[in-house]
DSSP file (Angstrom, degrees, kcal/mol; ACC not computed):
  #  RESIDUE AA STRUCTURE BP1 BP2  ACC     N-H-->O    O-->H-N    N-H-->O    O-->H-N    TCO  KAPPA ALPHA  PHI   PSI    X-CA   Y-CA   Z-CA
    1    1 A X              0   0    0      0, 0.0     2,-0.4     0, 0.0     0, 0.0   0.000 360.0 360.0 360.0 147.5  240.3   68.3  157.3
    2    2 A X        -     0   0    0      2,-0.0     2,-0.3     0, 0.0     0, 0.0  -0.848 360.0-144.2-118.5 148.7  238.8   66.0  158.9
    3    3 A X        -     0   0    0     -2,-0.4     2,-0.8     1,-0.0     0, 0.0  -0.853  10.5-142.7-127.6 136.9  235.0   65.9  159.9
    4    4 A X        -     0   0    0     -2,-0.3    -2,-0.0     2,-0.0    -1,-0.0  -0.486   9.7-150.7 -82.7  71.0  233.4   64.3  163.3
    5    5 A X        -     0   0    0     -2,-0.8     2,-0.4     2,-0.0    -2,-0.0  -0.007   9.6-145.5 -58.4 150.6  230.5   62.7  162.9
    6    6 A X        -     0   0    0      3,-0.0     2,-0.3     0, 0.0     3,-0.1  -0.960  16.4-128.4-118.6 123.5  227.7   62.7  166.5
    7    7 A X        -     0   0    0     -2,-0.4     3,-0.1     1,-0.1    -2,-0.0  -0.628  26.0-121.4 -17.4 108.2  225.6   59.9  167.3
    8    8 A X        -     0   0    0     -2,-0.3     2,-0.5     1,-0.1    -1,-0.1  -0.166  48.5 -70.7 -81.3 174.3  222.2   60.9  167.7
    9    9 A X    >   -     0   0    0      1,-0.1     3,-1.2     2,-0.1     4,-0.2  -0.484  31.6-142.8 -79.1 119.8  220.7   60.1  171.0
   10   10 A X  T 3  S+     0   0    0     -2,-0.5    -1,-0.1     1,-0.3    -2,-0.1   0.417  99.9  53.9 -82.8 -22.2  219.9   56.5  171.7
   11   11 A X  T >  S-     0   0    0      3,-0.1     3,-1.5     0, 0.0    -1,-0.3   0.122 105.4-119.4-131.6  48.3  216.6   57.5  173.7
   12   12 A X  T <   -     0   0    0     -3,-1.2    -2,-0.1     1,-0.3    -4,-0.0   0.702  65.1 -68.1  60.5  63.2  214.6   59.8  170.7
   13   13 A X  T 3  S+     0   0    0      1,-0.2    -1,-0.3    -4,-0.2    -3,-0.1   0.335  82.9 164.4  89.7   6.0  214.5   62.9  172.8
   14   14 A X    <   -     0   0    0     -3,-1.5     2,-0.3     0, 0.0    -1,-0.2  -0.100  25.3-144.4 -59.5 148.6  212.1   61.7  175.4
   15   15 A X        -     0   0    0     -2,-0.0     2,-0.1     0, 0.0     3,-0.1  -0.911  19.0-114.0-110.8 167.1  211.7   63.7  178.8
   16   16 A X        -     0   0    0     -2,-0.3     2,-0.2     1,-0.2     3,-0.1  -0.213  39.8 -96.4 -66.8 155.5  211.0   62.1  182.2
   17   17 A X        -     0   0    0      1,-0.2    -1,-0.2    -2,-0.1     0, 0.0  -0.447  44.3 -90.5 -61.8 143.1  207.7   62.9  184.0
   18   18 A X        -     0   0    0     -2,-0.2     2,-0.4    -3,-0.1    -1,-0.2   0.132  41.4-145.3 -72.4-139.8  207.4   65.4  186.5
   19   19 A X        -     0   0    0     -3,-0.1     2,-0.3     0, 0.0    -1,-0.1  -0.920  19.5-111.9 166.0 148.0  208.1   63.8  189.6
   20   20 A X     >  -     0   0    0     -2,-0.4     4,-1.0     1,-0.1     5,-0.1  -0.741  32.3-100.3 -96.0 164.3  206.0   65.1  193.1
   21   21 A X  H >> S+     0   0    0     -2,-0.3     3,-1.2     2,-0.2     4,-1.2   0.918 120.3  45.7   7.2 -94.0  207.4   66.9  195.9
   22   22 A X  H >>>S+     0   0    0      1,-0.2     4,-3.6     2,-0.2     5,-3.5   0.982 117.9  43.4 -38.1 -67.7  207.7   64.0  198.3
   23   23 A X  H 345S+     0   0    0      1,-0.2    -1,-0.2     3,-0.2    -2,-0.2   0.768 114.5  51.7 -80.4  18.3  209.2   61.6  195.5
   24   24 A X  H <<5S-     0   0    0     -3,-1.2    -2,-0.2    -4,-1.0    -1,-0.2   0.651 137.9  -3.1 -89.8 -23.0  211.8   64.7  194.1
   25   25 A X  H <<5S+     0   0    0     -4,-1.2    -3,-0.2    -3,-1.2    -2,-0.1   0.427 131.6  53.7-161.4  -0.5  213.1   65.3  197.7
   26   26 A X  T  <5S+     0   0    0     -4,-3.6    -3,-0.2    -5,-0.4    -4,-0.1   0.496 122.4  26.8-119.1 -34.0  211.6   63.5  200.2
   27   27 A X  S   <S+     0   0    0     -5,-3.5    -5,-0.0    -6,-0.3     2,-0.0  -0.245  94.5 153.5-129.1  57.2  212.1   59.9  198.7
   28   28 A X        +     0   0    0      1,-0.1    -4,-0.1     2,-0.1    -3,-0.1  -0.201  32.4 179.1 -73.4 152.8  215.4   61.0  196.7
   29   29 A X        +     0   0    0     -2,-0.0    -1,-0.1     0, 0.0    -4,-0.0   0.657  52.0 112.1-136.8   1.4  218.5   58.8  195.6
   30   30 A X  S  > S-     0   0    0      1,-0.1     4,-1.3     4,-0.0    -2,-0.1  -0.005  72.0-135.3  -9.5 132.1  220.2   61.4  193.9
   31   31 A X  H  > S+     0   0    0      2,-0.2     4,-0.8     3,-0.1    -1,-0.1   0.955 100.2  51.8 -76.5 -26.7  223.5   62.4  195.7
   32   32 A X  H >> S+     0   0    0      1,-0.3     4,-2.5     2,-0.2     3,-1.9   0.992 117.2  40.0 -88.0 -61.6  222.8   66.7  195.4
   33   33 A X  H 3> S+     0   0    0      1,-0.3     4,-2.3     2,-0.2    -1,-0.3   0.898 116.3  51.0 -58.0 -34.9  219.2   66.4  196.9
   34   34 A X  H 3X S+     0   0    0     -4,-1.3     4,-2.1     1,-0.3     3,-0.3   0.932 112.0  48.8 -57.2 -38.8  220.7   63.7  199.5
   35   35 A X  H <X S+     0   0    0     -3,-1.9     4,-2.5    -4,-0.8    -1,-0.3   0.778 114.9  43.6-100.4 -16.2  223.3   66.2  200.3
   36   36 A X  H  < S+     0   0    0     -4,-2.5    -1,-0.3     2,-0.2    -2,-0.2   0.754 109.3  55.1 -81.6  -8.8  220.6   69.1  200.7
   37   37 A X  H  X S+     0   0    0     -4,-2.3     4,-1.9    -5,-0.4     3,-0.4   0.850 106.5  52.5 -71.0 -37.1  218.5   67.0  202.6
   38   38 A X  H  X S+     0   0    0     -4,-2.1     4,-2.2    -5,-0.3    -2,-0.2   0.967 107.6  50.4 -44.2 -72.9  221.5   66.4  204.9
   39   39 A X  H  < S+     0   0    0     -4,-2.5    -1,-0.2     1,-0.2     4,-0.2   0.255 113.1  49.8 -81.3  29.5  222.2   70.4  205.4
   40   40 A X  H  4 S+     0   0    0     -3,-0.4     4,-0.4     2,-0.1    -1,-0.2   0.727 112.6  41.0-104.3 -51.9  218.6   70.8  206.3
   41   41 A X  H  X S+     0   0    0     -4,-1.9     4,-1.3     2,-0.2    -2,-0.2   0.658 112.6  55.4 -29.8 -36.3  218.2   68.4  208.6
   42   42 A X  H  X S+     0   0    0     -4,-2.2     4,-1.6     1,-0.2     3,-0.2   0.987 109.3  48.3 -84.3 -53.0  221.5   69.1  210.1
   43   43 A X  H  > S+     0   0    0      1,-0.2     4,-0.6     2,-0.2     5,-0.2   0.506 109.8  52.0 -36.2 -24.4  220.4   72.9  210.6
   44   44 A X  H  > S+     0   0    0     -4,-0.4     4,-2.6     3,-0.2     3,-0.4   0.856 114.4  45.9 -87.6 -31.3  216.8   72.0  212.3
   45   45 A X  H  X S+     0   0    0     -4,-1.3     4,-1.8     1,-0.3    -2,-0.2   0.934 109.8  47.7 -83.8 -31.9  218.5   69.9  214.6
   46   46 A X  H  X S+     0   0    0     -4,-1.6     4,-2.1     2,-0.2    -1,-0.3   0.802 112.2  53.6 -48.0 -30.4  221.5   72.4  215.5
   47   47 A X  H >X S+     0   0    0     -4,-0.6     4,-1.8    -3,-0.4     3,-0.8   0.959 117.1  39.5 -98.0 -82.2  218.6   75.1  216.1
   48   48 A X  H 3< S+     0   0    0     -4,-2.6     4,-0.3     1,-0.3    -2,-0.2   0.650 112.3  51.3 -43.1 -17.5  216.8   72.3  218.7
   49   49 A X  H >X S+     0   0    0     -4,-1.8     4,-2.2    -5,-0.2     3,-1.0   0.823 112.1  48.2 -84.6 -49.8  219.8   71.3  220.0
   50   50 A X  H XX S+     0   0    0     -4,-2.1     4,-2.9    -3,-0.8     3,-1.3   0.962 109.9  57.8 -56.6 -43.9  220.6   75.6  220.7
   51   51 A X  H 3X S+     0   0    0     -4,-1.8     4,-2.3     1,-0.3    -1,-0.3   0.785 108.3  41.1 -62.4 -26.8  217.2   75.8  222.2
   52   52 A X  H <> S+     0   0    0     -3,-1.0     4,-1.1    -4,-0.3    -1,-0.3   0.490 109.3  53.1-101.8  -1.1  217.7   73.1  224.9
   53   53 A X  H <X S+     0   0    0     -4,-2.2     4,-2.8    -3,-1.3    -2,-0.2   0.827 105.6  56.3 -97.3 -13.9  220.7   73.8  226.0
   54   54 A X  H  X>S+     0   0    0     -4,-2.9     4,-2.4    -5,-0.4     5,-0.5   0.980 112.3  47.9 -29.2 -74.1  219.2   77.5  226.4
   55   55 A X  H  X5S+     0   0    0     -4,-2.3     4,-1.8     2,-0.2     3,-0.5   0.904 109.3  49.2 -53.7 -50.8  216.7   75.7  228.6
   56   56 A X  H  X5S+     0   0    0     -4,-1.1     4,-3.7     1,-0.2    -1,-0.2   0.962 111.7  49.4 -33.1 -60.5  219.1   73.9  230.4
   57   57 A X  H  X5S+     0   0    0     -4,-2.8     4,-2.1     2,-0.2    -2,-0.2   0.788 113.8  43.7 -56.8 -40.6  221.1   77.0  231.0
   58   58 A X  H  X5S+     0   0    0     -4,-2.4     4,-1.6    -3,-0.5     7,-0.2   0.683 113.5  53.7 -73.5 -37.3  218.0   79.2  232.3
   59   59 A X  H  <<S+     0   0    0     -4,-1.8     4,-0.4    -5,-0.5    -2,-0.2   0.933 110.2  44.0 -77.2 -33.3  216.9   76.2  234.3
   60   60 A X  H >< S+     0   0    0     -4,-3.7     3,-0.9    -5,-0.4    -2,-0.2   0.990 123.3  41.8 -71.6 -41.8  220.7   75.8  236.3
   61   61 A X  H 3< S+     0   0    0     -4,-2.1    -1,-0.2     1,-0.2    -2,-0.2   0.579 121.6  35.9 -90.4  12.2  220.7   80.0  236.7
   62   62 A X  T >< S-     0   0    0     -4,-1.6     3,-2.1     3,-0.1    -1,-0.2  -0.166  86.5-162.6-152.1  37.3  217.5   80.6  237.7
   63   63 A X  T <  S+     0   0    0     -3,-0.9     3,-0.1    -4,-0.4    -3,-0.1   0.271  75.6   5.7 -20.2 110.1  216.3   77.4  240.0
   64   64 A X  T 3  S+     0   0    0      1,-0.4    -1,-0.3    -5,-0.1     2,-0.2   0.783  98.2 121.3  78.9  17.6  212.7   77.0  240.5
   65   65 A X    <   -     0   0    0     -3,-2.1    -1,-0.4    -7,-0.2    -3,-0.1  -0.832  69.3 -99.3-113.0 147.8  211.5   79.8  238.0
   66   66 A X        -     0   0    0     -2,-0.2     2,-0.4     1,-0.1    -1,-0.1   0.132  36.0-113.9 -17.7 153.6  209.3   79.2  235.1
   67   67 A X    >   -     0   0    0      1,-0.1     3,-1.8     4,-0.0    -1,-0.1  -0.936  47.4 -97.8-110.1 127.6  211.0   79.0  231.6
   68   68 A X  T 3  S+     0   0    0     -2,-0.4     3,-0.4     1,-0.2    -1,-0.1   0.251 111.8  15.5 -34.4 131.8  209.8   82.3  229.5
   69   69 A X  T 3  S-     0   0    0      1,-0.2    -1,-0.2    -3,-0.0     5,-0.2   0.967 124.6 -81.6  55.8  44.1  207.3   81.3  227.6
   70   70 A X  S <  S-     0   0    0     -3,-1.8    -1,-0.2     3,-0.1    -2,-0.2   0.662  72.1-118.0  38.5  42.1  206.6   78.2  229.2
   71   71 A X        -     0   0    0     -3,-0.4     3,-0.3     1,-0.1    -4,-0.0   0.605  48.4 -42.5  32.4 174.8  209.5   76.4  227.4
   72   72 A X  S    S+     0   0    0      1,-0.2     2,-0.4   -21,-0.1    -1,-0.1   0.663 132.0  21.0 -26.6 -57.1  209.4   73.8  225.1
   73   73 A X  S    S-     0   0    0      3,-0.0    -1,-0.2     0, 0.0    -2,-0.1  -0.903  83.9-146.9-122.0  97.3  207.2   71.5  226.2
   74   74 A X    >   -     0   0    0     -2,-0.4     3,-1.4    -3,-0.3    -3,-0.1  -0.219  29.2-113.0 -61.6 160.0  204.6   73.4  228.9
   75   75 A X  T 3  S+     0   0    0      1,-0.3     3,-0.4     2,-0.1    -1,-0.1   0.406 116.5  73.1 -79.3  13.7  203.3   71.1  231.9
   76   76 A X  T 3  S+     0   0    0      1,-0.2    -1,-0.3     5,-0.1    -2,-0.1   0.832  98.9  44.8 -90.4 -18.8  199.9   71.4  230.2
   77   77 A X  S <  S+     0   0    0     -3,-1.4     2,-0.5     4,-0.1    -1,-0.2  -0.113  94.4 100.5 -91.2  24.6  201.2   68.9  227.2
   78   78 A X  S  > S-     0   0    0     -3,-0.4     4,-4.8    -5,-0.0     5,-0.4  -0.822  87.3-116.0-103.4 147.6  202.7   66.6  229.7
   79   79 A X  H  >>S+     0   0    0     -2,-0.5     4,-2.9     1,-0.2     5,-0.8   0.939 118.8  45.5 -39.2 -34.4  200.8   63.3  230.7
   80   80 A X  H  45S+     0   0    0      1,-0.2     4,-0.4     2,-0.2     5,-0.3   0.936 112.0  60.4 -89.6 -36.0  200.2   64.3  234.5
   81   81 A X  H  >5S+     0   0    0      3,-0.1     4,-0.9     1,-0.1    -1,-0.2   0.947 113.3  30.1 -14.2 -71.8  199.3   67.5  232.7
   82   82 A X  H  X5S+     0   0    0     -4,-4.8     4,-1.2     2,-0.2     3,-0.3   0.994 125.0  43.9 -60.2 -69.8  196.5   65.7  230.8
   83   83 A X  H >X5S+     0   0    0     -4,-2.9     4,-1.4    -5,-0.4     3,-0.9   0.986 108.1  63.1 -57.3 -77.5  195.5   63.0  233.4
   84   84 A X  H 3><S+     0   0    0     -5,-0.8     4,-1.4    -4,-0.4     3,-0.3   0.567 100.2  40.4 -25.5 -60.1  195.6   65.4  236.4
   85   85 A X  H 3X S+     0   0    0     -4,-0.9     4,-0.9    -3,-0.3    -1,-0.3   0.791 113.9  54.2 -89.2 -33.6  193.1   67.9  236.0
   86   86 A X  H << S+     0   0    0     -4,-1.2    -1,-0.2    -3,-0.9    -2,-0.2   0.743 113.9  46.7 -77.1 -14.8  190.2   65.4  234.4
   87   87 A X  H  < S+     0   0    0     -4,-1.4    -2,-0.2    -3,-0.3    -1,-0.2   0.775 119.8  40.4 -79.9 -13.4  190.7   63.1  237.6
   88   88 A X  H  < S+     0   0    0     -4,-1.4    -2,-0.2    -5,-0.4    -3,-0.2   0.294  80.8  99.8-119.3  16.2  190.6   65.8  239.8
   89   89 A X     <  -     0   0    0     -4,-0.9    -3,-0.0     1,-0.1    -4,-0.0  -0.443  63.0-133.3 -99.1-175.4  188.2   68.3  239.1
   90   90 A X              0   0    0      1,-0.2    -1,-0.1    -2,-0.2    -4,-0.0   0.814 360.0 360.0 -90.4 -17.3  185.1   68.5  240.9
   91   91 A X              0   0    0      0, 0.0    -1,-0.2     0, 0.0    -2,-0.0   0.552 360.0 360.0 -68.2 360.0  182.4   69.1  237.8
């Protein structure tokens, strides 16, 4: 019979440091986190994409109405938003 001999491990059994958040998944080069980074990303953007064409779609059947819940972006976060009401009020 013949017997195998194993090579013990060339770097004596050290572990890696733990590693933070950001650089475990945020600043990865690993292919599995790349490829979960992928189907998360891909998923916010399908789910933003659904929501504006929603809005699109409310805005073509229902001309000149309000969006429920003052849509994405309400005209109080828009620039003429902002600017408008400190150039024109009267206090």
């Amino acid at each position: 019979m013949t017997s195998v001999a194993h090579a013990a491990p060339t770097h004596g059994g050290a572990h890696h440091a733990p590693m933070s958040f950001w650089r475990k998944y945020i600043f990865s080069t690993d292919h599995k986190i790349i490829g979960i980074q992928f189907l998360f990303v891909s998923l916010f953007f399908l789910l933003l994409g659904g929501l504006l064409a929603m809005q699109i779609r409310w805005q073509l059947g229902f001309p000149g109405q309000p969006l429920p819940g003052g849509g994405i972006l309400p005209e109080s976060m828009t620039s003429g938003g902002v600017i408008l009401p400190s150039t024109t009020s009267s206090s």
